[in-house]
matplotlib code that plots the C-alpha trace (Angstrom):
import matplotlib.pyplot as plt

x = [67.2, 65.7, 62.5, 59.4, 56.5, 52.9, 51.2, 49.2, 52.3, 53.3, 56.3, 58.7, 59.1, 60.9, 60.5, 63.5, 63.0, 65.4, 66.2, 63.8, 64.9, 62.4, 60.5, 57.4, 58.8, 59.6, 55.9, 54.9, 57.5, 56.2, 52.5, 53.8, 55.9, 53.2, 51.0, 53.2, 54.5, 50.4, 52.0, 54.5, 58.0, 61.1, 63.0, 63.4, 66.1, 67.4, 69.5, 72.7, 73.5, 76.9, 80.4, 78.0, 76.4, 73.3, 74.5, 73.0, 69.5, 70.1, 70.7, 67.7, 65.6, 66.9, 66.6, 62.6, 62.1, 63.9, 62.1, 59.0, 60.0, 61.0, 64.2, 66.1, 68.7, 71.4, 72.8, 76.4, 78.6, 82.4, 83.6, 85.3, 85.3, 88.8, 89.0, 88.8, 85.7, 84.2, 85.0, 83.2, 80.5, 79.9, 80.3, 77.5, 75.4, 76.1, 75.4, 72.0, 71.1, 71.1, 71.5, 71.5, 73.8, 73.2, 77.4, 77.5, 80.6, 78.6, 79.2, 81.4, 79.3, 80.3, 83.7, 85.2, 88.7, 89.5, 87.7, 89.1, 90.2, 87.9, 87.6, 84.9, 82.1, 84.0, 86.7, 83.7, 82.4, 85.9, 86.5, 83.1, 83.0, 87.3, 86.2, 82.7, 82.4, 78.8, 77.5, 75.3, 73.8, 75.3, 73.0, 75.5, 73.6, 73.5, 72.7, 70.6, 71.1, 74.7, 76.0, 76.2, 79.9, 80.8, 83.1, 80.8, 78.2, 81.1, 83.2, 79.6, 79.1, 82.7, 82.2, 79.1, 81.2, 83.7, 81.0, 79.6, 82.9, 84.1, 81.1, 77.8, 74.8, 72.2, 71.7, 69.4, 68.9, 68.3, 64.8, 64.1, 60.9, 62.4, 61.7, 64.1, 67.3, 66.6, 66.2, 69.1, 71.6, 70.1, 71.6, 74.5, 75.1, 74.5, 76.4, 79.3, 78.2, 77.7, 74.6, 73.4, 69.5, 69.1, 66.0, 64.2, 63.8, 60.7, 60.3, 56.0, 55.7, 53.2, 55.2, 56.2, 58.8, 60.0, 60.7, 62.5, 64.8, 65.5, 65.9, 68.2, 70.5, 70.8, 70.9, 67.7, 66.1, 62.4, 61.1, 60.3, 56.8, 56.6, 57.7, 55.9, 52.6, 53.7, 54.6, 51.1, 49.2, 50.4, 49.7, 46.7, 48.2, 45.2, 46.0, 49.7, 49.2, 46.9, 49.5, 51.8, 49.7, 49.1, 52.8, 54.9, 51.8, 52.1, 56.3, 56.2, 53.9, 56.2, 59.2, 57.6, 55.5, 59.8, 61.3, 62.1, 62.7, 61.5, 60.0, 62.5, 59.9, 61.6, 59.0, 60.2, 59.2, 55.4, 52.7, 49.8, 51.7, 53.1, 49.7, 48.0, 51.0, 50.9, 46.8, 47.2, 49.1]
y = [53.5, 57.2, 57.3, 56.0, 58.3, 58.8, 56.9, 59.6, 62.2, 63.7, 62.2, 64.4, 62.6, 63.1, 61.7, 60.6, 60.9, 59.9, 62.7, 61.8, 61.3, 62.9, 65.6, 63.3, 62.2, 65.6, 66.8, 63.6, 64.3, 67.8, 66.4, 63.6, 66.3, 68.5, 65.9, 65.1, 68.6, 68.3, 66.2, 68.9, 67.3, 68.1, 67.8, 65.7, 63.8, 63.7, 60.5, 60.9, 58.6, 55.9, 58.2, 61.0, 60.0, 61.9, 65.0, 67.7, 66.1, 65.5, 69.5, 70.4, 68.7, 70.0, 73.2, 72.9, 71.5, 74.9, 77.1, 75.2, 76.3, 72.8, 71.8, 69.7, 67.4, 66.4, 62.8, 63.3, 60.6, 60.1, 57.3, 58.2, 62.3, 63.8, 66.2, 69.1, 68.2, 67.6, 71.1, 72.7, 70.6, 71.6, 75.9, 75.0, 73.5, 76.0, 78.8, 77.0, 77.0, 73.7, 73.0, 69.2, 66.2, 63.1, 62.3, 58.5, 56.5, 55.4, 52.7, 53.2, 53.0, 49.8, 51.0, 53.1, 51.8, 54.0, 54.8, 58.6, 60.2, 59.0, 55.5, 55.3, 57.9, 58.5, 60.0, 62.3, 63.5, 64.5, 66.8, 68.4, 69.6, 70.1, 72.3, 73.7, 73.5, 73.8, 74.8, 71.7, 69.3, 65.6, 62.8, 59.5, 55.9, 52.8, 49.3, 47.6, 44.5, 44.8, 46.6, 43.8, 44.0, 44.4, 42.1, 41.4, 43.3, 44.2, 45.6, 47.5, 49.6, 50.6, 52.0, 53.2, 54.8, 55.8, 58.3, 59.7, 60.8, 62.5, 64.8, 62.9, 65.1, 61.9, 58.5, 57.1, 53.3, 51.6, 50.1, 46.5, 45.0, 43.2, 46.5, 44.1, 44.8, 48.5, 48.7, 46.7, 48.6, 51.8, 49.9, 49.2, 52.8, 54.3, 51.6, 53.1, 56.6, 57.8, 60.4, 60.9, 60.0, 57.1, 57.7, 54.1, 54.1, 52.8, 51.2, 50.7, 47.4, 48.2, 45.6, 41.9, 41.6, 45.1, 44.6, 40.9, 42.6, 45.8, 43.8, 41.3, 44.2, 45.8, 43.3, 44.5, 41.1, 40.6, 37.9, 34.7, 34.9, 38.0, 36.5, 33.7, 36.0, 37.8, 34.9, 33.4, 36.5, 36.0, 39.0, 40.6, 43.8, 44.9, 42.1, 43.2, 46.5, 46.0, 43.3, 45.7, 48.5, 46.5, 45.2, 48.1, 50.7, 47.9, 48.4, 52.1, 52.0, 49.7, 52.0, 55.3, 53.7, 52.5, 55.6, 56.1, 59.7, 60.1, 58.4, 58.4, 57.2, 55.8, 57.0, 55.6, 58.9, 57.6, 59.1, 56.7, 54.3, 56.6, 59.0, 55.7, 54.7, 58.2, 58.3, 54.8, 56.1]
z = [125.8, 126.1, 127.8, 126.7, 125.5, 125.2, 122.1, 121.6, 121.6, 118.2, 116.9, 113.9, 110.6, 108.0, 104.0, 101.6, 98.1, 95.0, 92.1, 89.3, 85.9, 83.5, 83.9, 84.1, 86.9, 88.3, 87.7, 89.7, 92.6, 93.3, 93.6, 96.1, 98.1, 98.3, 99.4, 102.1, 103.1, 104.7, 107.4, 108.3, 107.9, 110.0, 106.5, 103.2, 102.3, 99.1, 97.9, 95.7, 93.1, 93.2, 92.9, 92.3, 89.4, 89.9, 91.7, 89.6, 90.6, 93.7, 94.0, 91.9, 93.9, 97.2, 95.6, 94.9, 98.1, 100.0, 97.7, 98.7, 102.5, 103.6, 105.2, 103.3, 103.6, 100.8, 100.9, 100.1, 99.3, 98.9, 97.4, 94.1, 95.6, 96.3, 99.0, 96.2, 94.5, 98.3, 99.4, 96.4, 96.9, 100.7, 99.9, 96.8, 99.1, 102.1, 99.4, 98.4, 102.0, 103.4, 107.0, 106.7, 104.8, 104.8, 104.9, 103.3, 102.0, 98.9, 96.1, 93.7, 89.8, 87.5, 85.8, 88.4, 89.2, 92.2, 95.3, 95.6, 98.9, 101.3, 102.7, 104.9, 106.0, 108.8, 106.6, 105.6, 108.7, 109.9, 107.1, 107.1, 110.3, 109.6, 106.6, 107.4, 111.6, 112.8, 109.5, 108.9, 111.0, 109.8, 109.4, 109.2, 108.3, 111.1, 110.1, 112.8, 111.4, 110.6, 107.3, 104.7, 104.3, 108.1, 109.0, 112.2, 113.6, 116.4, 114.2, 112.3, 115.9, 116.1, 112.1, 113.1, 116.5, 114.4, 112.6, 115.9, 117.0, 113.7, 114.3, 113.1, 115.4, 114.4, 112.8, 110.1, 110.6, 107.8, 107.1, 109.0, 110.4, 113.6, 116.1, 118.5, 116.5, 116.3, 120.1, 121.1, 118.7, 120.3, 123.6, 122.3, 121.1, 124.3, 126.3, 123.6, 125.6, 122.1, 122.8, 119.6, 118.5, 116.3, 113.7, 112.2, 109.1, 107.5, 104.2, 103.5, 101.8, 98.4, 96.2, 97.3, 94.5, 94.8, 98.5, 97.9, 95.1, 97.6, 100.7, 99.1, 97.5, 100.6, 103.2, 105.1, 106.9, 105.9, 108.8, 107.2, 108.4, 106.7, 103.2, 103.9, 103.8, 100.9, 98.8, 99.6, 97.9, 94.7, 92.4, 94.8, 95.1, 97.5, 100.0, 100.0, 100.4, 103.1, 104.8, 104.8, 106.3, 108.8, 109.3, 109.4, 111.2, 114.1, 113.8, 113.8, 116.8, 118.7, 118.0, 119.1, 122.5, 123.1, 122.5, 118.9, 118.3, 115.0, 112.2, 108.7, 105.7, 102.7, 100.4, 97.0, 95.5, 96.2, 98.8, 99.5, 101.4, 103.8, 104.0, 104.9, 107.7, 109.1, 109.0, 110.9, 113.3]

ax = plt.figure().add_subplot(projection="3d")
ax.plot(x, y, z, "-o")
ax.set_aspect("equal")
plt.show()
């Protein structure tokens, strides 16, 4: 586990966001971006949609957020790509300027019948840094309480191994609110000697129903006590939000006083909740 620090010491973060589909929802995104851009992110992430289905905004939205003078970082996804449609993807996005993908197998949309050219993110990272060398830094995703369809969470680290040694500079965990299973996979990871930094990310909880449906689609754990507590407020929004600023401003606090190198805020295209976390902090 890398070295603990100061609670007091500044940690980076970074904020994802997901390409909005109007242009009410666009207005809105730029108003939450700039609201958070106060907070000085290392970059954004932008997500990309199953087999590409929402590439064009994915790569209008990374190209507001550059031309806002923010890093940003492209979620890329393969399944359903071919090795063709890949490459012209990675010169577009070197030409736009990125310096950062988020390389990601993906889930293939209802209808497709064939997973294309790549298998696994692995498959990815290998022929981005085959194709493109050092031109981007590669984000990959770890799990740390096991992918959903790992066979075992033995066979999850040697995936998520797999990824580090086809090139991956960093991982993004996804969100959890056990800080115990982040900090053991980071032990497993280096035990793997696999030196690369492993970001948390963080999911605020604003919505108890929102959060079940999320956590159940994904496979994220939410502690029994926890859904316990958010069962028992019913509809009082206040008294969830205020739960959960409580909940997951304690988590992030345990993470960085143990090391974690950065925060990774799952924004769901909102600002409030993560303002609030940050302003806890």
């Amino acid at each position: 586990m890398t070295a603990p620090v100061s609670p007091r010491s500044p940690l980076p973060v970074s904020f994802e966001f997901f390409p909005p589909k109007t242009p009410e929802g666009a207005a809105k995104l730029r108003l939450v971006r700039q609201a958070l851009y106060a907070r000085q992110p290392e970059f954004c992430s932008v997500t990309y949609g199953a087999g590409g289905s929402t590439q064009e905004g994915t790569f209008g939205t990374v190209r507001e957020i550059l031309a806002e003078g923010v890093e940003a970082a492209a979620h890329f996804s393969c399944i359903g790509a071919t090795r063709a449609s890949v490459r012209a993807e990675l010169a577009t996005l070197a030409q736009m300027g990125v310096k950062r993908l988020v390389a990601l197998r993906g889930d293939l949309p209802s209808g497709y019948g064939a997973g294309g050219e790549f298998a696994y993110a692995s498959d990815l990272v290998a022929f981005i840094r085959a194709e493109t060398g050092s031109t981007f830094r590669i984000e990959v995703a770890a799990y740390p309480e096991a992918h959903p369809q790992a066979r075992s969470p033995a066979a999850d680290l040697q995936a998520f191994a797999a990824k580090v040694r086809s090139g991956a500079d960093a991982a993004i965990t996804q969100y959890f609110y056990n800080a115990d299973a982040y900090f053991r996979f980071v032990d497993e990871v280096a035990a793997l000697g696999l030196g690369v930094p492993v970001v948390p990310g963080i999911m605020p909880i604003t919505s108890s129903t929102q959060l079940m449906r999320f956590s159940d689609a994904c496979g994220a754990e939410i502690p029994r006590w926890i859904r316990l507590r958010l069962q028992s407020f019913g509809d009082d929004a206040a008294s969830i939000r205020a739960f959960g600023l409580d909940v997951v401003a304690e988590l992030c606090a345990r993470l960085r006083a143990g090391g974690a190198p950065a925060l990774h805020f799952y924004t769901m295209n909102q600002s409030a909740a993560t303002l609030a976390l940050l302003d806890r902090l």
